[in-house]
Structure formats: C-alpha cells, structure tokens
C-alpha positions as CSV (number, residue, x, y, z in Angstrom):
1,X,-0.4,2.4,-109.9
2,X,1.9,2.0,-107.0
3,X,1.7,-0.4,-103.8
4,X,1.5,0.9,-100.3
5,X,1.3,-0.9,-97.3
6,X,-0.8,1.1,-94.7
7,X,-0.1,0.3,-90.7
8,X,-3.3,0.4,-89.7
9,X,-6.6,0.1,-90.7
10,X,-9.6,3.0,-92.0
11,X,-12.6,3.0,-90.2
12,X,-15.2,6.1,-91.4
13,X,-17.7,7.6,-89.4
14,X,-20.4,8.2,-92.1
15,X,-24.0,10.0,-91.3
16,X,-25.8,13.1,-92.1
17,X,-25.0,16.5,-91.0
18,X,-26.1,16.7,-87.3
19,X,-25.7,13.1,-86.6
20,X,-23.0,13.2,-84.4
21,X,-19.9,12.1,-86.2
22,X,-17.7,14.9,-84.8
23,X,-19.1,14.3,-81.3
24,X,-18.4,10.6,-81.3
25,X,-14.9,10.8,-82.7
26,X,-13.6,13.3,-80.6
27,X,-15.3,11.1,-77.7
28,X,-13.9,8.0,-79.0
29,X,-10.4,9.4,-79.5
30,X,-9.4,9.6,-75.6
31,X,-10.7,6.1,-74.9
32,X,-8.8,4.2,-77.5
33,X,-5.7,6.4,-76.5
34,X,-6.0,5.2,-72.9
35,X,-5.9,1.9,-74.5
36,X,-2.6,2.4,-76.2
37,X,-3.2,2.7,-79.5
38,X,-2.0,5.3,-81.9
39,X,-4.8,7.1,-83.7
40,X,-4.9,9.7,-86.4
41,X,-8.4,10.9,-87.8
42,X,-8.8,12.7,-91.5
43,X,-12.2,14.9,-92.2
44,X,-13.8,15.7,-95.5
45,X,-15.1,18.5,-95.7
46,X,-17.5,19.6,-98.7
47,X,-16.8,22.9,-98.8
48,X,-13.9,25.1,-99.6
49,X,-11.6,25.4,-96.4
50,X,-9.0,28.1,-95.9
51,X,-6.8,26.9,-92.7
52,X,-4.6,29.5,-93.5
53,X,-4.4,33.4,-93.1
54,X,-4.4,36.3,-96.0
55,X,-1.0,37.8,-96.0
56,X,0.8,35.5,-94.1
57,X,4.0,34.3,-95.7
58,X,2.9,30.7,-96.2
59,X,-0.5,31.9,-97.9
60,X,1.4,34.6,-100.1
61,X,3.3,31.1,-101.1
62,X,0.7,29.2,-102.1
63,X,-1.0,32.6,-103.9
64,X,2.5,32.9,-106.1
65,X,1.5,28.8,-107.4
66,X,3.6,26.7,-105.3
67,X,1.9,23.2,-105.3
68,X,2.9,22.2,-101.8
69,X,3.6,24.7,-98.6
70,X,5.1,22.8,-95.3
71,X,4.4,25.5,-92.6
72,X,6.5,24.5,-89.7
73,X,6.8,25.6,-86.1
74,X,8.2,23.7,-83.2
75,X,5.1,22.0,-81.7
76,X,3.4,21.6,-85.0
77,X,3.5,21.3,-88.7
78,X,0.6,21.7,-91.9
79,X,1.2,20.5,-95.1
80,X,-0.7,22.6,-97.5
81,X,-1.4,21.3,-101.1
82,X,-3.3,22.8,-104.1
83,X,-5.8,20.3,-105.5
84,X,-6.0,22.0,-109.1
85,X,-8.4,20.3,-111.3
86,X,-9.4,17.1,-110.7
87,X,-6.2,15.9,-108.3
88,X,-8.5,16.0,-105.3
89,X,-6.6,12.9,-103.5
90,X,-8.8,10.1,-102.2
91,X,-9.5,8.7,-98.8
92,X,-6.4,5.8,-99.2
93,X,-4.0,8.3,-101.1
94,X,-4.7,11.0,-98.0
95,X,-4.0,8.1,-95.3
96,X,-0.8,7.0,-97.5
97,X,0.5,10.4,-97.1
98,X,0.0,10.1,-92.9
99,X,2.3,9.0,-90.3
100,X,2.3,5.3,-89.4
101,X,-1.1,4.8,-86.9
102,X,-2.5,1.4,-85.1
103,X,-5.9,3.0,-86.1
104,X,-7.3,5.7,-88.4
105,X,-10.7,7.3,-87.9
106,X,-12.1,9.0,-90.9
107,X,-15.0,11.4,-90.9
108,X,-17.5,11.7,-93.7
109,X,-15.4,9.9,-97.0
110,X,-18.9,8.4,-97.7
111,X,-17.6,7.0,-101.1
112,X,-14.4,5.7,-99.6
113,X,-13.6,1.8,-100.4
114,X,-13.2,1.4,-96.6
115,X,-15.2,0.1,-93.4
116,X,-18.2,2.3,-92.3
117,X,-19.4,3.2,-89.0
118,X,-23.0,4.9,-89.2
119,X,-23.6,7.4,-86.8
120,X,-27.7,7.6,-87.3
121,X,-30.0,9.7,-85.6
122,X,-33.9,8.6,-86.5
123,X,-34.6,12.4,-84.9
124,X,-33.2,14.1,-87.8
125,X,-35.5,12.6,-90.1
126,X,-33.4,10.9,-92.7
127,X,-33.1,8.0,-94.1
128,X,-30.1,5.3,-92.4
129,X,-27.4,4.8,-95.1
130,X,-26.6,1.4,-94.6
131,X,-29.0,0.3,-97.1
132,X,-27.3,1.6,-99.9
133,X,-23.7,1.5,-98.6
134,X,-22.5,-2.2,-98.3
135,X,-19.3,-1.7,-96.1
136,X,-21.0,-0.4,-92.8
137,X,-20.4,-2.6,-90.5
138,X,-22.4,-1.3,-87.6
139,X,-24.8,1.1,-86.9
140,X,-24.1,3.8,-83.9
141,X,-27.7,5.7,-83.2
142,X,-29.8,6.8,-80.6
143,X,-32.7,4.6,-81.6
144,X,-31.7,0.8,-83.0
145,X,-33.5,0.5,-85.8
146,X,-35.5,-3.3,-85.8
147,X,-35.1,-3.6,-89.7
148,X,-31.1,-3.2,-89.5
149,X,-29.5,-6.3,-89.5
150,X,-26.0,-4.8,-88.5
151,X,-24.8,-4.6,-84.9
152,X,-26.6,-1.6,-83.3
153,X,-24.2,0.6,-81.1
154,X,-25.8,3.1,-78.4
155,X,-24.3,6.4,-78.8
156,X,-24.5,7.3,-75.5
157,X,-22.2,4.6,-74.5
158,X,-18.7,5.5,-75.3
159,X,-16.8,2.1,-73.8
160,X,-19.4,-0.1,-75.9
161,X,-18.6,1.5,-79.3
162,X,-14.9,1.6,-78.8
163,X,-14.9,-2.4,-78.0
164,X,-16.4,-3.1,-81.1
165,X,-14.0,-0.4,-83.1
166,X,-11.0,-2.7,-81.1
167,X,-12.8,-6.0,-82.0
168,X,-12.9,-5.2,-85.3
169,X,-9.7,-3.6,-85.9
170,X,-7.6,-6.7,-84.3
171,X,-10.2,-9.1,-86.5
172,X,-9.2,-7.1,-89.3
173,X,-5.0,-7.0,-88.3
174,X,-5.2,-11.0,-87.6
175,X,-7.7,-12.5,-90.4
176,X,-8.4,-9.8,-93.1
177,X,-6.6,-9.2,-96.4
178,X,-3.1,-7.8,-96.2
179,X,-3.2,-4.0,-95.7
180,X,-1.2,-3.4,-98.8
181,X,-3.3,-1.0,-100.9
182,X,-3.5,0.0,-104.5
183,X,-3.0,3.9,-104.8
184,X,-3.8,5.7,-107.6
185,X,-1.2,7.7,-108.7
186,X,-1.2,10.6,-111.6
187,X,1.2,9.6,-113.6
C-alpha cells in the first residue's frame, strides 16, 4: 500500500436513478466556480461505456492490448485504461490519479469510504439511503423527510446546498483528519 495525500476533499452525490444527481452537479458546478474554487467531478457508471470510436487510431490501440491510451489534442486530453479482471480502480485510487482540485464531486460511488450527499426524491418511490449508508451527511430532496435526522437540503435551491457543500468542505480542510489516504495498490 502506498500513501497519497489528496488536495481536496470527495464529496458523492449518491441516489437512485432519476433522482437528480446529474442535474444537481452540473447545477452546483457553476456556483462553487464563481466562488473560486477548483472542482473536478468523477461518475460511475454501471454499465459498459465506450467514449471512444471503432476504427479510430486510439481505439485500434487499445483493440491491439495496450493497457493505457493518452489521446491528446490541443484543448483536451482522455486517458483511456483497460480494467482487465478485477483491476476496476476505486473511488480514492480514480481521484489519486486526478489533477490537484479544492473540491471533488463524485456521482454514484455508493460504496466509496467517502462523504455522501443524498439526492432523494420521495416521488420515485424508493426507499432514502441514508439509513443503511452511515457517511451521508445530508439529505438533498424535494420532500424533507420528518424521520431523517440529517440536515435536509431543498433541491430547488441551488445557493443553500452549495453553502453547506462549502461549510463542510472548509470544516473538513480545518478540523478533519489529514487528507493523506491509503491507496490500494496491485502489487
């Protein structure tokens, strides 16, 4: 196992499909720009994702075995890696592997040692996760839900749930445990 010490902290946005998640971030992203910060966001997906193109050079590449493919262009690069077998990377390993951030926004990770925001929707039916996940720290939903004892965030109001993301990020920078994290490593 080696040591890495991570710039800034993980928050997740955690909830069932159709809750939201997506739609928050990508709201939340402009307002905590405007308010300086550097953010980068990761998303699991559950499914097999191809972000690449059939007969392109860089997909022939990865087609022939190579492990890693850095395809480059002059506004933009993607780092392409095989996961073969079980060497799907985790949440902190992922993050490890990203430019230095004041803040990184996670979406899905579910299973991730990390903080949890729950984006909850009572329409869709579903049970809230915070019950059985003990690291959501709040609760962002269109109905507060009287039995959760976790702050309750109005989705609806953008500048309310990025105060609390900046609350708790400079609580976390000032009085939590150093940000140097254990990653798992293969060898």
């Amino acid at each position: 196992m080696r040591r890495v010490n991570l710039p800034g902290p993980i928050l997740a946005l955690v909830g069932w499909s159709g809750s939201g998640k997506t739609t928050l971030l990508t709201a939340l992203l402009p307002t905590l720009i405007a308010r300086g910060l550097t953010v980068s966001t990761l998303k699991h997906a559950h499914h097999d994702v191809e972000p690449d193109h059939p007969g392109k050079d860089s997909y022939r590449h990865r087609l022939a075995g190579a492990q890693e493919v850095l395809l480059a262009t002059s506004n933009r690069f993607a780092l392409f890696r095989e996961c073969r077998g079980n060497d799907a990377p985790d949440l902190l390993t992922l993050t490890a592997r990203m430019a230095p951030a004041d803040l990184y926004l996670a979406e899905g990770f579910k299973s991730a040692p990390v903080a949890k925001l729950e984006v909850y929707r009572a329409s869709l039916g579903k049970a809230p996760l915070w019950p059985e996940l003990s690291d959501v720290i709040a609760v962002a939903g269109d109905i507060e839900q009287s039995t959760c004892p976790l702050p309750f965030l109005p989705l609806s109001d953008i500048g309310v749930i990025s105060n609390f993301i900046l609350t708790w990020r400079d609580r976390k920078l000032r009085v939590g445990p150093p940000l140097e994290t254990p990653i798992q490593t293969g060898s």
